[in-house]
N, CA and C of each residue as an Amber inpcrd file, in Angstrom:
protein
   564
  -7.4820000  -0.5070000 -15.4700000  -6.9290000  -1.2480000 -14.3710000
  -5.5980000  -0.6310000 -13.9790000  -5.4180000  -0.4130000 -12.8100000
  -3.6540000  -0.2280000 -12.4480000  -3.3850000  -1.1280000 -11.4760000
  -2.1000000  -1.4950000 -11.9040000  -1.5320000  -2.3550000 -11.5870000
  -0.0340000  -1.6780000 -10.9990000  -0.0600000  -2.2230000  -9.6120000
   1.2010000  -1.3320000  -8.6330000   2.5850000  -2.0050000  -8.7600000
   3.6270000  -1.7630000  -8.9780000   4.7620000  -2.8300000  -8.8210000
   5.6710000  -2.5610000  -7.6810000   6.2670000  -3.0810000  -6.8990000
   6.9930000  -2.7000000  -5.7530000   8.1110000  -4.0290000  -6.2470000
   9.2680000  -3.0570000  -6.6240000  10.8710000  -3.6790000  -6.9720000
  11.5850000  -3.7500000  -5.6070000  11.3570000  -5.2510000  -5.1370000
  12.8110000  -5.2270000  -3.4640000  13.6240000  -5.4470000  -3.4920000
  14.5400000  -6.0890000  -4.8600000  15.8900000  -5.7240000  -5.1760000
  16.8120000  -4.5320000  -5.3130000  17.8640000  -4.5280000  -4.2160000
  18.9080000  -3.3600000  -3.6470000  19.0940000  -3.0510000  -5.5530000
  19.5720000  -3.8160000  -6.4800000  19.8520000  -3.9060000  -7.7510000
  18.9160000  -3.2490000  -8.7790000  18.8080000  -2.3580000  -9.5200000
  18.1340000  -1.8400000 -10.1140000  17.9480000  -2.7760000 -11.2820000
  18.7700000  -3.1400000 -12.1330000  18.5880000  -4.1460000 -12.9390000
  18.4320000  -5.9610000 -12.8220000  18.5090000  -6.1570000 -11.2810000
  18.2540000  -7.6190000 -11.2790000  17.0030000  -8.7450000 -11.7030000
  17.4540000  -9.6160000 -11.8690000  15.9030000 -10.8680000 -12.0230000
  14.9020000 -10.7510000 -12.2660000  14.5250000 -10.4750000 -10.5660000
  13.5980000 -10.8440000 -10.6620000  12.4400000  -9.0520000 -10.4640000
  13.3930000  -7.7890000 -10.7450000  12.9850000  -7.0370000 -11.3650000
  12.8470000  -6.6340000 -12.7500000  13.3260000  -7.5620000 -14.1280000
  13.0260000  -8.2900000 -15.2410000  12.0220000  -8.3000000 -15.4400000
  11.7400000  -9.5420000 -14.5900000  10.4760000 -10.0530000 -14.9470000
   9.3890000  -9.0630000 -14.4520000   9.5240000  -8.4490000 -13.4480000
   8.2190000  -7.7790000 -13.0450000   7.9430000  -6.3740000 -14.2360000
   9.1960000  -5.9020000 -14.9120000   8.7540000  -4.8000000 -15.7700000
   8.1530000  -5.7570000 -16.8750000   8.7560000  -6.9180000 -17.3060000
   8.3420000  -6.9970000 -18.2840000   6.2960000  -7.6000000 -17.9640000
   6.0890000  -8.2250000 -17.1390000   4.9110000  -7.9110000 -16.5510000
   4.1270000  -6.6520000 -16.7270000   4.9870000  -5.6780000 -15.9380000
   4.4090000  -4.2180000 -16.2310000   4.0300000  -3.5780000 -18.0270000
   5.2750000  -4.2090000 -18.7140000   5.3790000  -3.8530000 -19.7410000
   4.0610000  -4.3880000 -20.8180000   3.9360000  -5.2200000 -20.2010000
   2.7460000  -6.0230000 -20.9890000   1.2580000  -5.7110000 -20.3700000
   1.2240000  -5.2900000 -19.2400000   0.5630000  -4.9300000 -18.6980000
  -0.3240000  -3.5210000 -19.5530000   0.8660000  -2.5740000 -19.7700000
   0.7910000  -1.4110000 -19.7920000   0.1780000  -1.4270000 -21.5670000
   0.9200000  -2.1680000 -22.4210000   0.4430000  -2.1420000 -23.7200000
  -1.0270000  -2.5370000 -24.1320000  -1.8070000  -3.3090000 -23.0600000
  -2.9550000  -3.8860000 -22.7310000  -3.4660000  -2.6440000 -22.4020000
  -3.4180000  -1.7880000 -21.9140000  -4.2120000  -0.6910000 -21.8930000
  -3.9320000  -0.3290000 -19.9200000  -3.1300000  -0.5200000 -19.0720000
  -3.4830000  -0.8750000 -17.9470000  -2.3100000   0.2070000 -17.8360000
  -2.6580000   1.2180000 -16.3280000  -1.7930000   2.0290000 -15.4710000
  -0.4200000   1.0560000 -15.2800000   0.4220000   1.5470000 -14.6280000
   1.7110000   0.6010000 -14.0330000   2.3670000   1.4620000 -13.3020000
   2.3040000   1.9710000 -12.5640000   3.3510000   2.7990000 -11.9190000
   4.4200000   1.4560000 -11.1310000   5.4180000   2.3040000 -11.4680000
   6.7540000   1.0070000 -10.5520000   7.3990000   2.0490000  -9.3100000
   7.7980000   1.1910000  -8.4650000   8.6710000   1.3680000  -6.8210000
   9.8500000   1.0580000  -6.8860000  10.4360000   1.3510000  -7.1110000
  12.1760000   1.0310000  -6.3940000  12.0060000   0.5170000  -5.0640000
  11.8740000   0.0190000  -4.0750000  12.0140000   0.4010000  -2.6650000
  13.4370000   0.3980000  -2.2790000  14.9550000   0.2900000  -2.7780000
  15.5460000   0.6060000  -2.5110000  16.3810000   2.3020000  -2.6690000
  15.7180000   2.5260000  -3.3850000  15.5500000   4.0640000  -4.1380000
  14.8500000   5.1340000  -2.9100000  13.8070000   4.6160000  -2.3150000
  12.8580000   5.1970000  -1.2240000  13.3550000   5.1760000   0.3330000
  13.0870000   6.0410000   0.6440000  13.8550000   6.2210000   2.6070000
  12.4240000   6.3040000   3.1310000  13.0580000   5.0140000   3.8210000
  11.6480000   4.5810000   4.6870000  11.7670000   4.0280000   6.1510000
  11.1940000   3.9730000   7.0510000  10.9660000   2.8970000   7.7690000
  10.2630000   1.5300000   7.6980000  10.4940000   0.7880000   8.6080000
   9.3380000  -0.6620000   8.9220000   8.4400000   0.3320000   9.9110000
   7.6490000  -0.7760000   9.6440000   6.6900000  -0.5650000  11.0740000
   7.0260000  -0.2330000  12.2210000   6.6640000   0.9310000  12.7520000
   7.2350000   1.5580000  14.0120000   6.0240000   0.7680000  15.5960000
   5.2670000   0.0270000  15.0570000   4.7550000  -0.7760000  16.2830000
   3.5930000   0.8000000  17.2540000   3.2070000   1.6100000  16.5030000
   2.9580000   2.7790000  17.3460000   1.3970000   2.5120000  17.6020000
   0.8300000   1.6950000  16.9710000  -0.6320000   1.6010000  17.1100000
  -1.4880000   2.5900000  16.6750000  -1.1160000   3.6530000  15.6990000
  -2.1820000   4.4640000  15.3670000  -2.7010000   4.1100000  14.5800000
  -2.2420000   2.9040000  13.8400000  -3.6180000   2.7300000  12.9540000
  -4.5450000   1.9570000  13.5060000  -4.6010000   1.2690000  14.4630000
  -5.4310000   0.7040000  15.0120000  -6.4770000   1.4740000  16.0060000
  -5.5770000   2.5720000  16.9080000  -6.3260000   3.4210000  17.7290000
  -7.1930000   5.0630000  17.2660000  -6.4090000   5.8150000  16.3380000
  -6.5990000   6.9570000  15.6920000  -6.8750000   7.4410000  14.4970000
  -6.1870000   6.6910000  13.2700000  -6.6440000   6.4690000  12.0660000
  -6.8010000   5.1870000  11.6060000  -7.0990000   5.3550000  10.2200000
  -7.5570000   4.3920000   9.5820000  -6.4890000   3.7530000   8.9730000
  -4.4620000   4.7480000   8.5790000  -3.7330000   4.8660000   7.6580000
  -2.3810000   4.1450000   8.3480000  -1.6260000   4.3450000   7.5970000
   0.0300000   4.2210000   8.3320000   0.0550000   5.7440000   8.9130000
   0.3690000   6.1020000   9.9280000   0.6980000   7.4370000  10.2720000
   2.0150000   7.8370000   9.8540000   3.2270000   6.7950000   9.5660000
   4.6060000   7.1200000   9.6460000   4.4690000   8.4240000   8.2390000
   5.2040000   9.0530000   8.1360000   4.9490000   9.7950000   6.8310000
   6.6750000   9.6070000   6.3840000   6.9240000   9.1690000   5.2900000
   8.0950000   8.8940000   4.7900000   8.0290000   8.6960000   3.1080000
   9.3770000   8.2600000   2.5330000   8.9050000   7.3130000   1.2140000
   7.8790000   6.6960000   0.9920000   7.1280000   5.9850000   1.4040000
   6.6940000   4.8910000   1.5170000   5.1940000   5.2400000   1.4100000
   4.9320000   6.0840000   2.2870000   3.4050000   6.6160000   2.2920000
   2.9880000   6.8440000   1.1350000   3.5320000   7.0740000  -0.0350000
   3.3470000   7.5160000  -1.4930000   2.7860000   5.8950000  -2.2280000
   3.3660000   5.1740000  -1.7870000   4.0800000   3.9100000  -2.5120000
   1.7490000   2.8340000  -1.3020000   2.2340000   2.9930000  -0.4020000
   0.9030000   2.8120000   0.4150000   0.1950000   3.1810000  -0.6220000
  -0.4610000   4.1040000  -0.6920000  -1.5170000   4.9950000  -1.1900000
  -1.8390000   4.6010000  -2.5460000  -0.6950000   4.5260000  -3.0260000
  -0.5130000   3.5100000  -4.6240000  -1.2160000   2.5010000  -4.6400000
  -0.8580000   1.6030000  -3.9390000  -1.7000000  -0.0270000  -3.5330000
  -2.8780000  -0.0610000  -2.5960000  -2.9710000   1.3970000  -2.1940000
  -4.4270000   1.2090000  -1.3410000  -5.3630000   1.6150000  -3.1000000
  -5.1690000   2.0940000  -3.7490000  -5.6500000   2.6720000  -5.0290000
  -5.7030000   1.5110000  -6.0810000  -4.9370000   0.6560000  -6.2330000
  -5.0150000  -0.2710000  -7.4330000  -5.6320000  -1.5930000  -7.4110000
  -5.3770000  -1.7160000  -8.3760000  -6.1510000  -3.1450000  -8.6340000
  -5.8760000  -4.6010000  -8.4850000  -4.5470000  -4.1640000  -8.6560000
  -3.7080000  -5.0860000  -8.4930000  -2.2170000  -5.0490000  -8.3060000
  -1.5610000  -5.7090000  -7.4850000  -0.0380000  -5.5370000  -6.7640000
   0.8790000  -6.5680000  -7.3340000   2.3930000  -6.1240000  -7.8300000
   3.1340000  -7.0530000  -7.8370000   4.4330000  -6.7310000  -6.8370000
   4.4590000  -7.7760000  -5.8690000   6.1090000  -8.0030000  -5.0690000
   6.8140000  -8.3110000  -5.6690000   7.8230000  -7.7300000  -6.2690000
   9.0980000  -8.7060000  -6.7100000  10.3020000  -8.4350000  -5.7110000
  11.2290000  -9.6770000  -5.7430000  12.2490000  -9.8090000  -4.5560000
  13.4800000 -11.0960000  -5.1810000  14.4840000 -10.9210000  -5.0250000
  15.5050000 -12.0690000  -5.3720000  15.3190000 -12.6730000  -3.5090000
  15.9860000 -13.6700000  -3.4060000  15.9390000 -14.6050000  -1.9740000
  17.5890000 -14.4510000  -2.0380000  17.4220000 -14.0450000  -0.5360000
  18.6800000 -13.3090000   0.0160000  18.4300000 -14.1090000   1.5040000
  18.9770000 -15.2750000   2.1120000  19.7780000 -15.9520000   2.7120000
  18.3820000 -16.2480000   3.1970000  17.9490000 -17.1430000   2.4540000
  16.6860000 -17.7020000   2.8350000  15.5120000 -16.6730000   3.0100000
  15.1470000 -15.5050000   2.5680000  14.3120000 -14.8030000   2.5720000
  14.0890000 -13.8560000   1.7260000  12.7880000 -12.5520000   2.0480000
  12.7530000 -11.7280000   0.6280000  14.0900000 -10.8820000   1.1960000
  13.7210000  -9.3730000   0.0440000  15.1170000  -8.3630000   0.8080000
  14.7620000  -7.7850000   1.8440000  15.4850000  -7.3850000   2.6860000
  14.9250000  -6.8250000   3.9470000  13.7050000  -5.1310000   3.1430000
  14.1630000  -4.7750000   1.8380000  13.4960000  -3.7090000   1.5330000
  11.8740000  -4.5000000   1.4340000  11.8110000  -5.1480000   0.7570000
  10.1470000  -6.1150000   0.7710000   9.8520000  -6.0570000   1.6760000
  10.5100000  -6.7060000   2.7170000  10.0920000  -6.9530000   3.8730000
  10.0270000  -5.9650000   4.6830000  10.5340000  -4.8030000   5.0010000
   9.5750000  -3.3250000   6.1040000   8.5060000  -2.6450000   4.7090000
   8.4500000  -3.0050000   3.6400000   7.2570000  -2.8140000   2.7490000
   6.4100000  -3.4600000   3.7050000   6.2950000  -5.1980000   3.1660000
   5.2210000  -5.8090000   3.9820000   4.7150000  -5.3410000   5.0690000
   5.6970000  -5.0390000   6.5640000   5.4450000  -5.1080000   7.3170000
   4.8730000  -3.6520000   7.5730000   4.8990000  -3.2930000   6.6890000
   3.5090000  -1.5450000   6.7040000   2.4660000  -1.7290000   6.4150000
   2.2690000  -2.7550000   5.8060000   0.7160000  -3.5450000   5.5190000
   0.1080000  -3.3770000   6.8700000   0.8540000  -4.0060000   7.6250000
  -0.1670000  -3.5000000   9.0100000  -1.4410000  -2.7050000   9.2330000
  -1.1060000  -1.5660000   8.5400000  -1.7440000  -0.6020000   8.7530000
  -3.3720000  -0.5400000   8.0300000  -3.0860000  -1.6010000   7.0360000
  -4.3680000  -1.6270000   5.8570000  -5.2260000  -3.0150000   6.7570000
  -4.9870000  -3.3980000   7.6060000  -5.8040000  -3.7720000   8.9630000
  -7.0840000  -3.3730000   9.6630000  -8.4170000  -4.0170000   9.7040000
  -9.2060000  -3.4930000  10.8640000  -8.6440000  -3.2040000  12.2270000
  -9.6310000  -2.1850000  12.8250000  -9.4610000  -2.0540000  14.4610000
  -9.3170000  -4.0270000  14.9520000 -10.6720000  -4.4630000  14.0840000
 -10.6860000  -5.4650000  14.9360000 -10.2170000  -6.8870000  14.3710000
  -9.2950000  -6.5300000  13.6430000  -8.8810000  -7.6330000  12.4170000
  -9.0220000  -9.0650000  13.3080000  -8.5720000  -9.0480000  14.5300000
  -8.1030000 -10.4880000  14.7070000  -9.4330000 -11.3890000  14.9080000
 -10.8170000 -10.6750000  15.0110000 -12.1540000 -11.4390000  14.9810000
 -12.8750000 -11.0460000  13.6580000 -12.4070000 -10.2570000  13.3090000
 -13.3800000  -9.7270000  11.8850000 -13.4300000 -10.5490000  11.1590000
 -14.4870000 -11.4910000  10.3990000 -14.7420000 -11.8970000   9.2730000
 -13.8130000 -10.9230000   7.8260000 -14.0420000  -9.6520000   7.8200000
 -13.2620000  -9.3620000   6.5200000 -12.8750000  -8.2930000   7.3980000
 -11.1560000  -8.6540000   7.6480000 -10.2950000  -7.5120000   8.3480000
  -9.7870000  -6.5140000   7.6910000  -9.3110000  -7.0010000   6.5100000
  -8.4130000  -5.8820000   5.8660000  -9.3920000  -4.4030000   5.2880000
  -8.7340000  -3.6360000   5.4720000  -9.7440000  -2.2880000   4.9400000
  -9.3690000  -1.7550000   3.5820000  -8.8130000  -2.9410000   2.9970000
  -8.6610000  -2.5890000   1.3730000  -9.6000000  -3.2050000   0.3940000
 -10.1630000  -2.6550000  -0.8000000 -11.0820000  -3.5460000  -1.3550000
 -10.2320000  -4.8640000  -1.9320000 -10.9470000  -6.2080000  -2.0380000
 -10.4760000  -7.4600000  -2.5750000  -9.1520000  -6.5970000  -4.5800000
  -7.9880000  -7.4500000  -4.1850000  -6.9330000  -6.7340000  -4.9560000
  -6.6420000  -8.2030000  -5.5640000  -5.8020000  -8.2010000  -6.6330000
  -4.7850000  -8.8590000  -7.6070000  -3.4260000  -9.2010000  -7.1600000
  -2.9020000 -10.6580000  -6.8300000  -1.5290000 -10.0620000  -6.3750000
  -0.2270000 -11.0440000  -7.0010000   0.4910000 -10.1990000  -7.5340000
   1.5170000 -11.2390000  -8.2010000   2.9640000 -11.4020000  -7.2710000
   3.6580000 -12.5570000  -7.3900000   4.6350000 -12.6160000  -6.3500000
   5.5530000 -13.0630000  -7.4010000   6.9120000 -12.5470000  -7.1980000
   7.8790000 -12.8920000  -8.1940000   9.3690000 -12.8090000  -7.1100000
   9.3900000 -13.7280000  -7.2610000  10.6960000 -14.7860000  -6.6680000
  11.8200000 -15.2560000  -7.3620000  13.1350000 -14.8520000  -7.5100000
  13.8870000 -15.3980000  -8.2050000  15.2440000 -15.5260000  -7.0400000
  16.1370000 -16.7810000  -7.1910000  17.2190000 -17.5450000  -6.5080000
  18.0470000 -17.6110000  -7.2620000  19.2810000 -17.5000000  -6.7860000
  20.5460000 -18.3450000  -7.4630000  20.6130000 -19.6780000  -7.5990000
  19.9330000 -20.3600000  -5.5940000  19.7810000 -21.9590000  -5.7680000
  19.4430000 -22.6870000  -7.1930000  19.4360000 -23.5360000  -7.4460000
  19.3180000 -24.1560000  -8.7770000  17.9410000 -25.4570000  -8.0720000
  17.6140000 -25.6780000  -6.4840000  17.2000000 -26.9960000  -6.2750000
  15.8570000 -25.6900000  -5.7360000  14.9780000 -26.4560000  -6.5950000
  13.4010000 -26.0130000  -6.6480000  12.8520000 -26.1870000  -5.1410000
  13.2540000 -27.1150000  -4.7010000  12.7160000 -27.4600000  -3.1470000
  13.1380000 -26.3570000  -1.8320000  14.4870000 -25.7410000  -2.5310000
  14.9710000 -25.0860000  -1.4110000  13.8940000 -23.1650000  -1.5670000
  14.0390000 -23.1570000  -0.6680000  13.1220000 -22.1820000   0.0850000
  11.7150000 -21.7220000  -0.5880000  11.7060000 -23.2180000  -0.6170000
  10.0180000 -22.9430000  -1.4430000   8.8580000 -23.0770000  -0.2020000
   9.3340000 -22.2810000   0.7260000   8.0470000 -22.4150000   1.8050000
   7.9830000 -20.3790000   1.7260000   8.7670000 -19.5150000   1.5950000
   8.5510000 -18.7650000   1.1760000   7.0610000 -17.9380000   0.5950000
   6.7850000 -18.2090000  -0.7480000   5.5710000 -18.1150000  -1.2340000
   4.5520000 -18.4360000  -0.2640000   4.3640000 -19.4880000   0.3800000
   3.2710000 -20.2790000   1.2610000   2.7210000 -19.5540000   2.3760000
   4.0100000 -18.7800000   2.8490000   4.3090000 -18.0470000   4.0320000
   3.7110000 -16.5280000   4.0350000   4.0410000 -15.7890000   2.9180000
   3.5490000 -14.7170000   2.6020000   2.1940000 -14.8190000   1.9660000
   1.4030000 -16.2940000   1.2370000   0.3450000 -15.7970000   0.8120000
  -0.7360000 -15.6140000   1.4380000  -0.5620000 -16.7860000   2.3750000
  -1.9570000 -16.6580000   3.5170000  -1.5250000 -15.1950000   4.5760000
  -0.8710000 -14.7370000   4.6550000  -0.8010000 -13.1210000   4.9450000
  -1.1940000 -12.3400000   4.3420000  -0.6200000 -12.3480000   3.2270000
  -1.4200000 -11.3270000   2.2820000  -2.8000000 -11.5000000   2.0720000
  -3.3410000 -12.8440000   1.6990000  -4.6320000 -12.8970000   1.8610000
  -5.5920000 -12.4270000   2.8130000  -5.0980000 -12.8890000   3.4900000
  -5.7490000 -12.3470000   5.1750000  -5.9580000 -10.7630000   4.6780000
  -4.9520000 -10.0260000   4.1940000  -4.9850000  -8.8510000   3.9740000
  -5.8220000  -8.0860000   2.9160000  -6.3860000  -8.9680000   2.1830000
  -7.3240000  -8.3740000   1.0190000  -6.9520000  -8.8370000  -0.3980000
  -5.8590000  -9.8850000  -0.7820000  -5.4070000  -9.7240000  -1.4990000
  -5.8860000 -11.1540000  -2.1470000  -6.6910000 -11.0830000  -2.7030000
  -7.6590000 -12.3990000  -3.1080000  -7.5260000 -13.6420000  -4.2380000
  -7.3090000 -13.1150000  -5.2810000  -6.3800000 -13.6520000  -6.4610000
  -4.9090000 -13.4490000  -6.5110000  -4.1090000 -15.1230000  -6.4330000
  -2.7710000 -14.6400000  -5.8630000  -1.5100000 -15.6850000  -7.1180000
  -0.9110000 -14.6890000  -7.6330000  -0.2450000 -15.8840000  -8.9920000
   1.3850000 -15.7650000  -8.0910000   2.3410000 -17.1300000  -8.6470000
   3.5250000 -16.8580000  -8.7460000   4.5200000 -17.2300000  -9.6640000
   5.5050000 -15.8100000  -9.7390000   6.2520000 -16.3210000 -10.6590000
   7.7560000 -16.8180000 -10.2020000   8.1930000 -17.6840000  -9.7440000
   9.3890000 -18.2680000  -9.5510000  10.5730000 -18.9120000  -9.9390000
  11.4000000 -18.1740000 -10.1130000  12.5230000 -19.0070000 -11.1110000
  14.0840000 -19.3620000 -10.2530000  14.2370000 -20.1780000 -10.4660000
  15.3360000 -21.2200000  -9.6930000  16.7680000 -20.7380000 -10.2980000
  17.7850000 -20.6380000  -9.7010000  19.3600000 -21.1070000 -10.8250000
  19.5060000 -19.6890000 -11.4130000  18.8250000 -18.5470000 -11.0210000
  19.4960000 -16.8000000 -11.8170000  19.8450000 -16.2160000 -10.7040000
  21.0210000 -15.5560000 -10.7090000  21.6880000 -14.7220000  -9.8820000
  22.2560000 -13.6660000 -10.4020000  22.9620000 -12.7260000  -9.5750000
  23.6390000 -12.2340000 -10.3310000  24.4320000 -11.8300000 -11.6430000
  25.0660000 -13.1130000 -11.6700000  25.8240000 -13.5670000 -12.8560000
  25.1720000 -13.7470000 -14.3520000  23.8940000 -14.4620000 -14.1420000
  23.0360000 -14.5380000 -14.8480000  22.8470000 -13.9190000 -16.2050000
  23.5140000 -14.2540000 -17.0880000  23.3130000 -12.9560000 -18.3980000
  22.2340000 -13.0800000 -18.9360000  21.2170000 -13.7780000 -18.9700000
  19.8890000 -13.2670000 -19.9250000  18.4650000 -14.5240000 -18.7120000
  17.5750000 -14.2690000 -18.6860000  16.5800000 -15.2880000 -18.0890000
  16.4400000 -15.8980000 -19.0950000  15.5940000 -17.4080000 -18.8460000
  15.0690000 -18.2800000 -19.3370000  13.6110000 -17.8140000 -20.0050000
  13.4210000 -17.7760000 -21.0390000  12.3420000 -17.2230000 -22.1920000
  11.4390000 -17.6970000 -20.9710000  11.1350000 -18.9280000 -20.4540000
   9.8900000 -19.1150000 -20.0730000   9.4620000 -18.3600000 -18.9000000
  10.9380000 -17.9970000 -18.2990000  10.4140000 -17.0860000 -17.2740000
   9.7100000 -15.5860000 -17.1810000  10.0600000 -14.9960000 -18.4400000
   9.5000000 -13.9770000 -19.3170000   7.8970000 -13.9320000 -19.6440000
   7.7960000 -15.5460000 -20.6920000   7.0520000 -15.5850000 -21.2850000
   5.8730000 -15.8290000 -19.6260000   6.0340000 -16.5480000 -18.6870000
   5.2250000 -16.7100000 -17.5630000   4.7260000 -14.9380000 -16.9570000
   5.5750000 -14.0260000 -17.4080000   4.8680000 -12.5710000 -16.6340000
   4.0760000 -12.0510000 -17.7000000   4.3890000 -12.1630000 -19.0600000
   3.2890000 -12.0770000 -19.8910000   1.9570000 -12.4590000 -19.3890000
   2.6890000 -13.7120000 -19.8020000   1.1150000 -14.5800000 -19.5620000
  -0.2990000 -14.0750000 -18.0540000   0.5930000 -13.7520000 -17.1930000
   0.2800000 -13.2730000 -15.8920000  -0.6230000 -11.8540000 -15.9430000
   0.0170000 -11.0620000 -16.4580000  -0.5800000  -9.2240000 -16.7220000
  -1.3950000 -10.0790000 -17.6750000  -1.5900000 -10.8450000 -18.8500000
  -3.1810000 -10.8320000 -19.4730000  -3.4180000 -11.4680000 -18.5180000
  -3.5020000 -12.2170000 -17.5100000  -4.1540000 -13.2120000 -16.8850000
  -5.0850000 -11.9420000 -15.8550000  -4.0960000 -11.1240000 -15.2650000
  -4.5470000  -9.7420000 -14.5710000  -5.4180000  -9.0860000 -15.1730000
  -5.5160000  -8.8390000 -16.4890000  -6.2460000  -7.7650000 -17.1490000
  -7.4130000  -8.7450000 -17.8560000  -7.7020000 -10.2140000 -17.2230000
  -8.8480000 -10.6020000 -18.4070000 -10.2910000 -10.6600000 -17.2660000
């Protein structure tokens, strides 16, 4: 199995990129690929709106960072987003990720019964806040899953943890012990 990770924290060591290695990490001892993304590490664009994947190919045409990082998740089995929430949203790096998804789209997605041109994938979402109140920007997750779904992405877990920021000197065991639990949940 491989399993893709895409890190959207500017922070190399933050949160809720923690949790996603240690995901990976457990992942990987299970017997499973892991390649990891920086996306702040990578020079990329968003979506340039050009329509070639809809009119000429099948792909993202942009050729940048990113096309590497595509090709990764058009290939695996399963995907993890991780992202801290930065003023009510993911990082803007997640987000021109996402918005290259585009491209893994039918010509005719908006009537197609099965639009996306990726085979059915794994997808983990990992969310971590400074907020401490569980309610606040918990429409987030909701927002991105029926997108992603739409997109191919069929089995969809999350891991979310409230009250870590910056400052934060160690996570909460359970938030750990929840990405464990997740990569066997991926690999059974």
């Amino acid at each position: 199995m491989k399993i893709v990770t895409l890190l959207g924290s500017p922070r190399a060591n933050s949160n809720s990129s923690a949790i996603a290695r240690r995901l990976s990490e457990t992942a990987a001892k299970l017997g499973a690929e892991t390649p990891t993304y920086e996306l702040n590490r990578i020079t990329f664009k968003g979506c340039q709106g050009c329509y070639a994947c809809k009119t000429s190919v099948n792909f993202c045409s942009v050729k940048d960072g990113l096309t590497e990082v595509l090709e990764g998740v058009r290939e695996a089995d399963a995907v993890v987003l991780a992202s801290p929430i930065y003023f009510g949203e993911i990082t803007a790096q997640l987000k021109g990720y996402i918005d290259r998804n585009y491209a893994f789209l039918k010509n005719d997605y908006r009537t197609n019964p099965q639009p996306s041109r990726l085979e059915p994938k794994k997808l983990v979402f990992v969310l971590t806040q400074g907020n401490p109140d569980e309610k606040a920007f918990a429409d987030i997750y909701p927002r991105y899953e029926k997108f992603l779904k739409w997109m191919g992405f069929t089995e969809t877990h999350l891991i979310r943890v409230c009250g870590v920021g910056p400052e934060t000197v160690s996570l909460p065991p359970k938030a750990l012990r929840q990405a464990e639990e997740t990569a066997r949940a991926l690999l059974a």
